[in-house]
LOVEX-869273 format. One line per 10 residues: for each residue x negated, y, z negated of N, C-alpha, C. Coordinates in Angstrom, 2 decimals. Layout:
<recs>
X:Y:Z:X:Y:Z:X:Y:Z ~ ...
</recs>
This chain:
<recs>
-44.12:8.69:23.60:-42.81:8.98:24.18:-42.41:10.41:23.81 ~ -42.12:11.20:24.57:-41.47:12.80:24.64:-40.15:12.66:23.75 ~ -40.40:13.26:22.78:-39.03:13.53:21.49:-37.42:13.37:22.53 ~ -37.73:14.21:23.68:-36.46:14.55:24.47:-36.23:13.59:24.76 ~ -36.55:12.18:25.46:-36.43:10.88:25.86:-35.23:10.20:24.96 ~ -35.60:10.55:23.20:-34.92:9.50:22.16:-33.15:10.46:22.27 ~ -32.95:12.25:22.62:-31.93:12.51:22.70:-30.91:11.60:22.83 ~ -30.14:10.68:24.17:-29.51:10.10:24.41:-28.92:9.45:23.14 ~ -30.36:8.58:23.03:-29.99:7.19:22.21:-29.85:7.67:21.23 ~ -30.36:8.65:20.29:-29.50:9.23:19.27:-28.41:10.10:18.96
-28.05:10.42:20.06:-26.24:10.87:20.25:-25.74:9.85:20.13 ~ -25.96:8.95:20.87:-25.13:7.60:20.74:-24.53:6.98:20.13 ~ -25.93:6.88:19.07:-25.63:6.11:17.59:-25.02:6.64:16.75 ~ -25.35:8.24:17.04:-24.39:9.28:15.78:-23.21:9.02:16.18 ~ -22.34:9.04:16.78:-21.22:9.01:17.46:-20.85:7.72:17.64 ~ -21.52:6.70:16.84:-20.83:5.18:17.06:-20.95:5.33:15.55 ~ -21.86:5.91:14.67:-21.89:5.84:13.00:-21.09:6.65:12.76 ~ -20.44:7.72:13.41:-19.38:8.82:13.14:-18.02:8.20:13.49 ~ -17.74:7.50:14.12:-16.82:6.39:14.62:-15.89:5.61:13.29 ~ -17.25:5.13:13.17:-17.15:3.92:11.71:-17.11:4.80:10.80
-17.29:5.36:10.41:-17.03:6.39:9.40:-15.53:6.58:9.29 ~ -15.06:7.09:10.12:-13.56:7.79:10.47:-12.66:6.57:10.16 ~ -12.89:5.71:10.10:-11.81:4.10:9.79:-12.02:4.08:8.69 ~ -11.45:4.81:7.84:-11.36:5.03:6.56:-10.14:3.59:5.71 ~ -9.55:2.93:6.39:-8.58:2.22:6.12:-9.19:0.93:5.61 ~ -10.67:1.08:6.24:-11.70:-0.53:6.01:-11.76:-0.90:4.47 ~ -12.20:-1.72:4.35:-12.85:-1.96:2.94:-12.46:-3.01:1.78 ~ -12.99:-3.23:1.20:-12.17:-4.91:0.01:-12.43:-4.49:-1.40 ~ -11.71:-5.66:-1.76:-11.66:-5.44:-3.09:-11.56:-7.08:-3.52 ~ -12.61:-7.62:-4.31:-12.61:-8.72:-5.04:-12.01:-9.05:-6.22
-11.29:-7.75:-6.87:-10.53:-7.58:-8.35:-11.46:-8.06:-9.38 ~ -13.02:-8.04:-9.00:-13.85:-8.18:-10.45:-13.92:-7.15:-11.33 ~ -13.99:-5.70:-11.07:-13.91:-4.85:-11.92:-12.29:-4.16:-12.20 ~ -11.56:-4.86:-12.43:-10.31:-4.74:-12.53:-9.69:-3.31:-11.83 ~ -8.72:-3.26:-12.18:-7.79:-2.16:-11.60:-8.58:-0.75:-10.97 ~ -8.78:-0.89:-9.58:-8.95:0.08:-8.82:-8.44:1.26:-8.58 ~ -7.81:2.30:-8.95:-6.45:3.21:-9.37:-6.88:3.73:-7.64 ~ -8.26:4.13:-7.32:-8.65:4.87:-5.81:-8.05:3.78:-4.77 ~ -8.14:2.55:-4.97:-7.75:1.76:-3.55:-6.42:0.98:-3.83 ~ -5.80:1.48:-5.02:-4.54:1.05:-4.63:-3.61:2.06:-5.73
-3.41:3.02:-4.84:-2.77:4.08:-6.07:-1.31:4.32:-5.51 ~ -1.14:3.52:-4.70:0.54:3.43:-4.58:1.50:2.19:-4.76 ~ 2.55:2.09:-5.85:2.61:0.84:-6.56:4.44:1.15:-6.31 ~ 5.18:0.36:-5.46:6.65:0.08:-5.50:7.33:-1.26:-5.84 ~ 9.02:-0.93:-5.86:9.56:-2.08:-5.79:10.47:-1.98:-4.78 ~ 11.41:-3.39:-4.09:12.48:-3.20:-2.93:13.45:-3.90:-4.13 ~ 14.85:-3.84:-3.16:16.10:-4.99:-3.15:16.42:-4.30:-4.63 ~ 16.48:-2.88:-5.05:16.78:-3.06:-6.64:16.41:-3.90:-7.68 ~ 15.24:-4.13:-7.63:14.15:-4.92:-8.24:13.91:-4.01:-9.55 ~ 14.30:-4.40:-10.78:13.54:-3.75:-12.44:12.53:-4.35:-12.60
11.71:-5.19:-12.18:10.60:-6.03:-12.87:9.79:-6.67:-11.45 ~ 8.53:-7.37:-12.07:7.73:-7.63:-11.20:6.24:-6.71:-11.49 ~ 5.26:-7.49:-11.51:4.05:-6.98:-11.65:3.00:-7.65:-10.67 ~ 2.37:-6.56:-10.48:1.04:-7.64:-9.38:-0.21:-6.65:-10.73 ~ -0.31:-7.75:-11.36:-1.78:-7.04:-12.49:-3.48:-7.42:-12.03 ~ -3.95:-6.54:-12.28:-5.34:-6.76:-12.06:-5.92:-7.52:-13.36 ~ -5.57:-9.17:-13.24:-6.24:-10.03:-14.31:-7.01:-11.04:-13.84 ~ -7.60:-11.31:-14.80:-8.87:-12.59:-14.52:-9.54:-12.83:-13.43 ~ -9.89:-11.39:-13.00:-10.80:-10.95:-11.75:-9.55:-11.34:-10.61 ~ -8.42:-11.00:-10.72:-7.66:-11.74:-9.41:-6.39:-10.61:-9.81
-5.32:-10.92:-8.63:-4.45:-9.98:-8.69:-3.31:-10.80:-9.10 ~ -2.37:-11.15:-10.33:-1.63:-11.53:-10.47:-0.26:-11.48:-10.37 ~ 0.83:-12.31:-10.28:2.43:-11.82:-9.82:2.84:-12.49:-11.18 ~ 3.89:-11.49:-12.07:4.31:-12.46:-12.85:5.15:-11.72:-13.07 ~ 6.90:-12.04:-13.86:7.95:-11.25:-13.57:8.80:-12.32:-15.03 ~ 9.53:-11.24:-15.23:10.43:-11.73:-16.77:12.00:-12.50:-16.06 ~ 12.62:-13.38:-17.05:13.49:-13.92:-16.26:15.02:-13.05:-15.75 ~ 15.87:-13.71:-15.10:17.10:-13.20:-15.01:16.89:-12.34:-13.55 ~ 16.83:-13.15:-12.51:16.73:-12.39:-11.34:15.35:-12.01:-10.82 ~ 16.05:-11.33:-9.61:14.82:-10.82:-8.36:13.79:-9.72:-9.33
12.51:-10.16:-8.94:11.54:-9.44:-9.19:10.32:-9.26:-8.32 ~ 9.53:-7.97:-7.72:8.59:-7.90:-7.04:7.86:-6.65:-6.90 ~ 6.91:-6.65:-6.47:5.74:-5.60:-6.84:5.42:-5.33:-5.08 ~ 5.38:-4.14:-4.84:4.01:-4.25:-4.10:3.16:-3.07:-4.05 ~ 2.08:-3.15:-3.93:0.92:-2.14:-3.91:0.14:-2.24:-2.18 ~ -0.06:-0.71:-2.10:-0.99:-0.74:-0.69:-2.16:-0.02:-0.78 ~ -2.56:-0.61:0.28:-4.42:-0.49:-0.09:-4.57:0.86:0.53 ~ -5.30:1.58:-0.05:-5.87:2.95:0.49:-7.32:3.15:0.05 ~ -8.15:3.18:0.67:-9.58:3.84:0.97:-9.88:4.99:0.60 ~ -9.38:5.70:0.77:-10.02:6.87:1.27:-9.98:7.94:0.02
-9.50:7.73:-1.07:-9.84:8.34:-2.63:-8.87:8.96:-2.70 ~ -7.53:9.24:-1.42:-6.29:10.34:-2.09:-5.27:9.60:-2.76 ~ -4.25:10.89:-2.56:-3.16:10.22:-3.71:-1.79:9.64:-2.90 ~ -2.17:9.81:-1.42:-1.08:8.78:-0.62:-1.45:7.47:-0.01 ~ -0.62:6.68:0.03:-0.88:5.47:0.93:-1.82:5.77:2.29 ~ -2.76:4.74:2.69:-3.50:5.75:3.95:-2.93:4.76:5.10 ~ -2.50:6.00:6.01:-1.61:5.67:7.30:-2.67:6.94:8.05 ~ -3.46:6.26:9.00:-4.43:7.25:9.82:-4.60:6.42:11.47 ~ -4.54:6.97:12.11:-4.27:6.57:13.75:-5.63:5.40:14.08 ~ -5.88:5.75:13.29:-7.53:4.78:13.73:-7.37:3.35:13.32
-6.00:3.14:12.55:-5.89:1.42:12.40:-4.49:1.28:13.36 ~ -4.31:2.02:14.32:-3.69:2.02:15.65:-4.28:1.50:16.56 ~ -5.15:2.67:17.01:-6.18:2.34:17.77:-7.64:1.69:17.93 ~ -7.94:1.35:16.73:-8.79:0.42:16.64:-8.70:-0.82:16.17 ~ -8.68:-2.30:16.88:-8.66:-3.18:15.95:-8.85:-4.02:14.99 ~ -8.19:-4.41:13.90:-8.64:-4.52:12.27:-8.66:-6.15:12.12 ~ -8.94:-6.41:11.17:-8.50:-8.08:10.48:-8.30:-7.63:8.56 ~ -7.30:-8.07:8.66:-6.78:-8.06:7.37:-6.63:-9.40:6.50 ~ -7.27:-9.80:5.48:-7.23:-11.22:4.71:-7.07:-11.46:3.24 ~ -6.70:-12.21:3.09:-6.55:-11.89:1.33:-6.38:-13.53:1.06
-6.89:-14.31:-0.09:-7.23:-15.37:-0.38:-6.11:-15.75:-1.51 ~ -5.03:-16.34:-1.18:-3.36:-16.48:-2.25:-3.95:-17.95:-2.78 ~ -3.02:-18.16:-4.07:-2.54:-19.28:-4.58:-1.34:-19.29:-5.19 ~ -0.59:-20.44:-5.03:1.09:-19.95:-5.46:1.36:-21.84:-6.14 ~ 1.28:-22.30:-7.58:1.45:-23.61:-7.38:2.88:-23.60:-8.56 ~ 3.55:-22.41:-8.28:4.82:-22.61:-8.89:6.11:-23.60:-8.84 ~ 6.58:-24.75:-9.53:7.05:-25.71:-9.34:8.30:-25.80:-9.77 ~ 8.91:-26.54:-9.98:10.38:-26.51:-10.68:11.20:-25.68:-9.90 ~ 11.67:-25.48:-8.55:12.36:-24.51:-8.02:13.44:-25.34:-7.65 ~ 14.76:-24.64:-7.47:15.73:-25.63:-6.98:16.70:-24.34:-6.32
17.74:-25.36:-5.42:18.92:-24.50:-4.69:18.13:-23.57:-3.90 ~ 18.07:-21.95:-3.72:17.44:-21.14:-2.78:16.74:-19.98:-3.55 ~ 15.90:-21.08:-4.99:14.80:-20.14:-5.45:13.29:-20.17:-4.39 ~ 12.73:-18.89:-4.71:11.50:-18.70:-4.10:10.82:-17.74:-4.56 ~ 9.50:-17.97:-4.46:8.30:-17.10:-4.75:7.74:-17.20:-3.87 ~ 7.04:-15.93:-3.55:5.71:-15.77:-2.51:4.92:-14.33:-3.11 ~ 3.92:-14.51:-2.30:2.45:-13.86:-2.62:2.05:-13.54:-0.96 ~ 1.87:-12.18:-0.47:1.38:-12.28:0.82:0.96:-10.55:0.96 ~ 0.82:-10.25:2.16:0.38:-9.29:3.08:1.16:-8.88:3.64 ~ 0.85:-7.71:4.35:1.95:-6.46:5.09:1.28:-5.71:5.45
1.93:-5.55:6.70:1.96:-4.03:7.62:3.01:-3.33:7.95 ~ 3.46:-2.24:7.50:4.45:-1.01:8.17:4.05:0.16:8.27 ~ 5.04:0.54:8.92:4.54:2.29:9.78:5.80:3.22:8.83 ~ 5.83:4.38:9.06:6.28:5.14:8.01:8.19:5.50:8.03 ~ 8.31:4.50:8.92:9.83:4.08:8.83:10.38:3.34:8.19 ~ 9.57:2.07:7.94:10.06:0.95:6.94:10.00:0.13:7.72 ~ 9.35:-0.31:9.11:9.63:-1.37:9.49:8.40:-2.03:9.69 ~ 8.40:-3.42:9.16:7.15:-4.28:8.53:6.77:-5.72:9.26 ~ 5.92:-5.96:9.26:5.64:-7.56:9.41:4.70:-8.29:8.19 ~ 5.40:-9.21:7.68:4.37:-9.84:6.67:4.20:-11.20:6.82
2.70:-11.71:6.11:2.61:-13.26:5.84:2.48:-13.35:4.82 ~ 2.88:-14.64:3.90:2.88:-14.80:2.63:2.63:-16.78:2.61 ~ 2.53:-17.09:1.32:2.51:-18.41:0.71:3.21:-18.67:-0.15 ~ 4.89:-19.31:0.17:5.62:-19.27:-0.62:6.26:-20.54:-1.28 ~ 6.51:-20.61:-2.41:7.11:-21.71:-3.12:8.53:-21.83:-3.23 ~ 9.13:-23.07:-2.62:10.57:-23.26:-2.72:10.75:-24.61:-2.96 ~ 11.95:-24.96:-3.34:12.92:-26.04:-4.13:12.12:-27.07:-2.92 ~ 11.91:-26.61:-1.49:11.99:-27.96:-0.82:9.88:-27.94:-0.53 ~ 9.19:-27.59:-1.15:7.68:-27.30:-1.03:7.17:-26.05:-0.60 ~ 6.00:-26.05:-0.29:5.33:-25.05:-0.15:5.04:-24.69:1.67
5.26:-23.22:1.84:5.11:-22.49:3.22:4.74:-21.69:3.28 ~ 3.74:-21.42:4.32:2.59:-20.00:5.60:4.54:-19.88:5.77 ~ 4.96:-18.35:5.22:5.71:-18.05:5.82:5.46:-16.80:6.76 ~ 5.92:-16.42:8.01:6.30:-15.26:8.68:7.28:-14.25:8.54 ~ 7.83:-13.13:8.85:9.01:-12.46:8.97:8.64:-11.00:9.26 ~ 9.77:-10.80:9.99:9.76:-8.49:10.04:10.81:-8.21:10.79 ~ 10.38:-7.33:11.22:11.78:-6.10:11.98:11.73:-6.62:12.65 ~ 12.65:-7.16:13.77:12.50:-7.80:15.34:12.04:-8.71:15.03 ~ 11.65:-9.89:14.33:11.14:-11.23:14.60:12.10:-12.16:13.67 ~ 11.92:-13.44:14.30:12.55:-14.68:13.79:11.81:-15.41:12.98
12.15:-15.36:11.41:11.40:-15.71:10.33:10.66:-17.02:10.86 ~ 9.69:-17.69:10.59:9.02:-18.39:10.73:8.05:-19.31:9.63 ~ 8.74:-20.72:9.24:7.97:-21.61:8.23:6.83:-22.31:8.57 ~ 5.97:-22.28:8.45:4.74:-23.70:8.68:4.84:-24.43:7.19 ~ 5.04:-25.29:7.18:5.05:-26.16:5.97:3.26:-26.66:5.68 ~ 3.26:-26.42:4.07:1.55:-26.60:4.05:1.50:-27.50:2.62 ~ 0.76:-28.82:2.54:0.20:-29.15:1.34:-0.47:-29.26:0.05 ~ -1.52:-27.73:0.62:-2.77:-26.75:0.16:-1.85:-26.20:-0.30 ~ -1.87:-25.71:-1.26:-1.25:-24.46:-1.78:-2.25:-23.46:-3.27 ~ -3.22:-23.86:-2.95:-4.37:-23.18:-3.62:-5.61:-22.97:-2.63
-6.06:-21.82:-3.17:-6.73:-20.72:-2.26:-6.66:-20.46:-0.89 ~ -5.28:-20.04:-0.04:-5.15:-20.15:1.09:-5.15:-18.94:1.62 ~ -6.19:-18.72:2.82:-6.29:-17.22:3.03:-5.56:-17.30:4.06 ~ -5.41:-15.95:3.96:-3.65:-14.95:4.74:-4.77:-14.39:5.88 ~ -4.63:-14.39:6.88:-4.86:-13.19:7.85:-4.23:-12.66:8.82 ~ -3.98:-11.03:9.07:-3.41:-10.48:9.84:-4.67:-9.71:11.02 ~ -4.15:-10.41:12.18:-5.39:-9.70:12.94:-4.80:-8.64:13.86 ~ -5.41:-7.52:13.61:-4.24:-6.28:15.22:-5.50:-6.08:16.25 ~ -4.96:-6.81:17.22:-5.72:-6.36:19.34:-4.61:-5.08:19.94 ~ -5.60:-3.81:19.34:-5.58:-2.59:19.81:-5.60:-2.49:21.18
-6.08:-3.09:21.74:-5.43:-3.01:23.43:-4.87:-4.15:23.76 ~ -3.86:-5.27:23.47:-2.77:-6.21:23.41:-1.88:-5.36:22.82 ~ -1.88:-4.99:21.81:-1.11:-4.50:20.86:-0.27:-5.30:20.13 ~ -1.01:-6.28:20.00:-0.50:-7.64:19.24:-0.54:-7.92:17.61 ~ -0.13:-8.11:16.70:-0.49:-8.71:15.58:-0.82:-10.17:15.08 ~ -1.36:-11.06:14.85:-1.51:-11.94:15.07:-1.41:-12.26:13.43 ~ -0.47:-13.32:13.14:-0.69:-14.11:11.41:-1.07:-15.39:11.83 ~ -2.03:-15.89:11.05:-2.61:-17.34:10.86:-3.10:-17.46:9.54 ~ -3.33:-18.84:9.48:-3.94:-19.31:7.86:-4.94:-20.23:7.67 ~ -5.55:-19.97:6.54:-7.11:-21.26:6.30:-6.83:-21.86:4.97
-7.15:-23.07:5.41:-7.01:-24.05:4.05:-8.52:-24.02:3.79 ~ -9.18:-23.55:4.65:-10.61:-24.18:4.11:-11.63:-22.75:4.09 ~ -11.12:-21.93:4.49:-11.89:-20.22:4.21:-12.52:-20.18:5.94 ~ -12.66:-21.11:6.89:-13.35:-21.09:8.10:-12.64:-21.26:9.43 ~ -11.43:-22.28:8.92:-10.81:-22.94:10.62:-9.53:-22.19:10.26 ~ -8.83:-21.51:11.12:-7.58:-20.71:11.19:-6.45:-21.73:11.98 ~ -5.37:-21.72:11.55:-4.37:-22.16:12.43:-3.31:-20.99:12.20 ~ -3.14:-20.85:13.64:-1.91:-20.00:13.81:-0.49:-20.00:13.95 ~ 0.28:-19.01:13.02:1.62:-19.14:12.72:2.67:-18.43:13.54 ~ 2.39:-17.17:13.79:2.98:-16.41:14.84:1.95:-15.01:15.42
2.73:-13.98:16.10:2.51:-13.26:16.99:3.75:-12.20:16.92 ~ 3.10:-11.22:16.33:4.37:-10.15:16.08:3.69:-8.50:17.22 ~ 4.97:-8.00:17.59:4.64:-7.64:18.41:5.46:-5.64:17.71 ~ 4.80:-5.38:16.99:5.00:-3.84:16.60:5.34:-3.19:17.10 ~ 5.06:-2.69:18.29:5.33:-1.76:19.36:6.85:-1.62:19.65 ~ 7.29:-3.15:20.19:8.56:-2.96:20.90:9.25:-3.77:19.91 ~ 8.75:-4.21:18.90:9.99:-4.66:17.37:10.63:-4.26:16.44 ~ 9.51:-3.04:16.22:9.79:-2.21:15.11:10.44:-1.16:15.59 ~ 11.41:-0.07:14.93:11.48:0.82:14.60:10.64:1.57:14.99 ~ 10.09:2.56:15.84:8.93:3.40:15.69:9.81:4.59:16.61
10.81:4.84:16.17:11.60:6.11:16.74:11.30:7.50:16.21 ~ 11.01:7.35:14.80:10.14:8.46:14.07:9.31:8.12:12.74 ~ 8.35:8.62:13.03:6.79:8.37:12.00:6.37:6.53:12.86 ~ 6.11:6.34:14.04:6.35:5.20:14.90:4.92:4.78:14.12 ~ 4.63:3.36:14.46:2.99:2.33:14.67:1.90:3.63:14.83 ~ 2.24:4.36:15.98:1.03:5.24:16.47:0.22:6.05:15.82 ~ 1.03:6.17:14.58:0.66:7.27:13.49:-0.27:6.14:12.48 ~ -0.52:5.13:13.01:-1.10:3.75:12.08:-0.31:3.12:10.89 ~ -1.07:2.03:10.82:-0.20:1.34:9.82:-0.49:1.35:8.36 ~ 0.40:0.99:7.23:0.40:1.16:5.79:-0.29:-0.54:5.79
-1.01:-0.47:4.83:-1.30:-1.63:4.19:-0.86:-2.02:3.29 ~ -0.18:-3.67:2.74:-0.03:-4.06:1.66:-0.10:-4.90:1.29 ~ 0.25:-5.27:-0.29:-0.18:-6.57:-0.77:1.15:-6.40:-1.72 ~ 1.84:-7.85:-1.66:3.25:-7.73:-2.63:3.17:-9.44:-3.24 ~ 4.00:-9.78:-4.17:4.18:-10.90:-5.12:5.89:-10.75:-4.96 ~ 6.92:-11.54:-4.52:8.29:-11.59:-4.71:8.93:-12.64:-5.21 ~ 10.18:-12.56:-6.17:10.35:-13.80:-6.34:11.78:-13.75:-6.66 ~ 13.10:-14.61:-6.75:14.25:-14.34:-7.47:14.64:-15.73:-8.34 ~ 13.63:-16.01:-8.83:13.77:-17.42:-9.86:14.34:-17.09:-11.15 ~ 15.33:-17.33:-11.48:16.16:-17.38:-13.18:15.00:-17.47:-13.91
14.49:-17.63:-13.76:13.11:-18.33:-14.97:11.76:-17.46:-14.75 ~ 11.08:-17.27:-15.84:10.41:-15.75:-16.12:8.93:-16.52:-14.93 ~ 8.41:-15.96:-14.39:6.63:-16.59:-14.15:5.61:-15.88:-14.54 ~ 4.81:-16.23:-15.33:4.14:-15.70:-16.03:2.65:-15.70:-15.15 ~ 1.81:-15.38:-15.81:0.65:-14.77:-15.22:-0.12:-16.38:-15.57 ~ -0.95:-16.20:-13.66:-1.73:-17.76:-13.67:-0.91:-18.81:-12.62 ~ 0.16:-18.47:-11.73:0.95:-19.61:-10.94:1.01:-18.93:-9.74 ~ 1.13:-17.57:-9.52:1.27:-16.96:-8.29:0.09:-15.75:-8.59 ~ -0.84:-15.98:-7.54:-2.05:-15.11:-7.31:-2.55:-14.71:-6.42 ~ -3.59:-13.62:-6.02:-4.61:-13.35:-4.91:-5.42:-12.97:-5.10
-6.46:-13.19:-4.28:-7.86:-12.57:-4.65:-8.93:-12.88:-3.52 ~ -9.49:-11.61:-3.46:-10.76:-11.50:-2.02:-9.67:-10.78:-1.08 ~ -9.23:-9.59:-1.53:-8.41:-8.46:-0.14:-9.42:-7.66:0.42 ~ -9.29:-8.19:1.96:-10.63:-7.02:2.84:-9.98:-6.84:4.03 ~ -10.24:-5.18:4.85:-9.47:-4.71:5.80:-10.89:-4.32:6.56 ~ -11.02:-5.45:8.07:-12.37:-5.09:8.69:-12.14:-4.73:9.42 ~ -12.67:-3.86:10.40:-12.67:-3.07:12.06:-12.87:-4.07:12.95 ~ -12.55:-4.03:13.91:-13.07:-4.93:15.02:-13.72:-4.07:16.00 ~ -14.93:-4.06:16.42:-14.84:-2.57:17.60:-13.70:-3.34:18.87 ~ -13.33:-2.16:19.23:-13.22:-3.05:20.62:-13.71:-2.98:21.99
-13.79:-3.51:22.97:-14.82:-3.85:24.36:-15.38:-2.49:25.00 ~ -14.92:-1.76:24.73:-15.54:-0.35:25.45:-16.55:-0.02:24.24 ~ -16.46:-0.07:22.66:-17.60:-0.06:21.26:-18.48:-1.14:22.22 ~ -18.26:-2.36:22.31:-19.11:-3.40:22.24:-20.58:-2.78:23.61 ~ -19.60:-2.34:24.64:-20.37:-2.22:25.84:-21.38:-0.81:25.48 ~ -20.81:-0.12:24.25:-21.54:1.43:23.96:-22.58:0.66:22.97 ~ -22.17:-0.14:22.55:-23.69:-0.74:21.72:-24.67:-1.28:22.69 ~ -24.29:-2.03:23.86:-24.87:-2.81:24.37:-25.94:-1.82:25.13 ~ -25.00:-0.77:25.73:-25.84:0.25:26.04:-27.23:0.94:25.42 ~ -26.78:1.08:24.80:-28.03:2.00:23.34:-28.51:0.61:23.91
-28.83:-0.62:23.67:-29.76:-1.66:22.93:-30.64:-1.92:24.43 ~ -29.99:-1.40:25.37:-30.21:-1.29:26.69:-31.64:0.09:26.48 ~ -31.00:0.97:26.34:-32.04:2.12:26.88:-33.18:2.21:26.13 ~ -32.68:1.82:24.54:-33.71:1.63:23.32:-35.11:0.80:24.33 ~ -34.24:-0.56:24.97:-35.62:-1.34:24.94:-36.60:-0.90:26.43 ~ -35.66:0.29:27.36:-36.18:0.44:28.07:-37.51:1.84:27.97 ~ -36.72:2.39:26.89:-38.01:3.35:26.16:-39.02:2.60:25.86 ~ -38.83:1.61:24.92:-40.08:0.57:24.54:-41.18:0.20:25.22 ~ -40.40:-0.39:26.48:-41.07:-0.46:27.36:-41.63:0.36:28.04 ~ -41.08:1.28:28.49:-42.00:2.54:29.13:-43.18:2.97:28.10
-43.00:3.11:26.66:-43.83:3.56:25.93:-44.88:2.39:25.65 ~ -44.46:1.02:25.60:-45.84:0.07:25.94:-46.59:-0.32:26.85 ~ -45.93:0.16:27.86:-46.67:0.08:29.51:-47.73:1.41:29.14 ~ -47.26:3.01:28.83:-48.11:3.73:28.60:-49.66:3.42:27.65 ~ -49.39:3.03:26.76:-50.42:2.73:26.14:-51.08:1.69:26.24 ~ -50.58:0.71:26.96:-51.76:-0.44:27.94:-52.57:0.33:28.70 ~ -52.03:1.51:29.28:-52.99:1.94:30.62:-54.28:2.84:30.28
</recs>
C-alpha cells in the first residue's frame, strides 16, 4: 500500500485523539490514594455555613460536621492540574455522564432535619442543578432540585452504595438525574433543562459547566465521620452521533485499504 493512501485515515484519528484530549473535564477519582489537591483544588461553603467537611478518609470521601446548626462542604472536580475550578466549553458541547457512588445511613432525625451527600452542575453565575441521597425525620430520598426546577423526592429503601448519575445530551441539551441501587439498572428521577432554567445571562451554560461534589446538613447534633459518604467520582465523554459516524468512517476506509492491499498480494 502507497504511504499516501494511509494520509486520510491518519488525519482522522489525530483529530478524533486531539478531540479527546481537549475534554479535559473527564476523569475519576476512587479516593484510594487520599486527597487529590490537582483534581479537587477548589473547596467552599453556602447559606453562612462555619463548618462542614467532605475529608478524604478510608479510601472514600467523607461528610462530617460539629453540632449546633447548618453545616456543608463542597469541592469541584478539576482535571486539568490548575488552580481554578475547570469550566471549558467542551463539557457544553460535548456530552458527559457524571456518577459518584453515596451512602448516607444517618438516623435519629426529627421535625425538618436533613442530610445529604450528592452531585452538581453550575455555570459561572451560580445557577445549579443537583442530585443527592438524603436523610430525613420521615426516611431516606434520590432527591432533585435547581434554578428553575420543582424540587423533586423519589423515596428509596437502599440507602447504601447508591450511585448518583448526571447525564448531559449535548444536542437535547438536556440533563438527565437517575439512580442505581444495584451499580447496573438506572431509574430515573428527573430532567433538568439548563439552557432555559438557569440564569445564563452572564458567564451562561455555554462557557461549560463547574463540577461538584457537596455533603449538607442542618442537624443540632454533630455527624461524625462513617454515616454520610461517597466514593467512585468519574466524569465520562459521550462522543456524540457526528464522533460516532467519524469513527465509523475511519473503520470504513481502514478495512477498505485492507482489502485493496490483500487483493494485491493474492495476485
Amino acid at each position: 500500500m502507497k504511504k499516501s493512501s494511509l494520509c486520510p485515515a491518519l488525519a482522522l484519528a489525530s483529530l478524533l485523539v486531539s478531540t479527546s484530549l481537549a475534554q479535559t473535564f473527564v476523569g475519576s477519582d476512587d479516593f484510594n490514594s487520599g486527597e487529590n489537591t490537582a483534581n479537587w483544588d477548589y473547596v467552599y461553603r453556602l447559606n453562612g455555613a462555619t463548618q462542614g467537611d467532605l475529608t478524604f478518609t478510608n479510601s472514600r470521601l467523607d461528610f462530617a460536621k460539629a453540632s449546633s446548626g447548618v453545616g456543608n462542604q463542597f469541592r469541584l472536580w478539576d482535571s486539568d492540574d490548575t488552580v481554578n475550578p475547570n469550566v471549558v466549553s467542551a463539557s457544553y458541547s460535548t456530552g458527559w455522564v457524571m456518577t459518584m457512588t453515596t451512602t448516607n445511613t444517618l438516623g435519629g432525625l426529627t421535625g425538618g432535619d436533613f442530610a445529604t451527600v450528592g452531585i452538581q452542575v453550575f455555570n459561572d453565575n451560580n445557577s445549579y442543578s443537583a442530585l443527592m441521597l438524603s436523610a430525613t425525620a420521615t426516611g431516606y430520598y434520590i432527591r432533585t432540585e435547581g434554578n428553575g426546577f420543582t424540587a423533586v423526592n423519589a423515596s428509596t429503601l437502599d440507602n447504601t452504595d447508591v450511585t448518583l448519575r448526571l447525564t448531559w445530551d449535548a444536542g437535547a441539551q438536556t440533563l438527565a438525574a437517575d439512580y442505581s441501587l444495584d451499580g447496573s439498572s438506572y431509574t430515573s428521577v428527573a430532567t433538568f433543562l439548563p439552557v432555559t432554567q438557569w440564569d445564563n445571562s452572564v458567564n451562561g451554560v455555554a462557557n461549560g459547566f463547574n463540577f461538584g461534589v457537596f455533603g449538607n446538613s442542618n442537624t443540632p447534633a454533630a455527624i461524625s465521620v462513617g454515616s454520610v459518604y461517597a466514593d467512585n467520582y468519574s466524569v465520562s465523554a459521550i462522543p456524540e452521533p457526528s464522533t460516532y459516524a467519524a469513527f465509523a468512517g475511519l473503520g470504513a476506509l481502514g478495512l477498505a485499504f485492507w482489502r485493496r492491499r490483500r487483493g494485491r498480494l493474492a495476485a
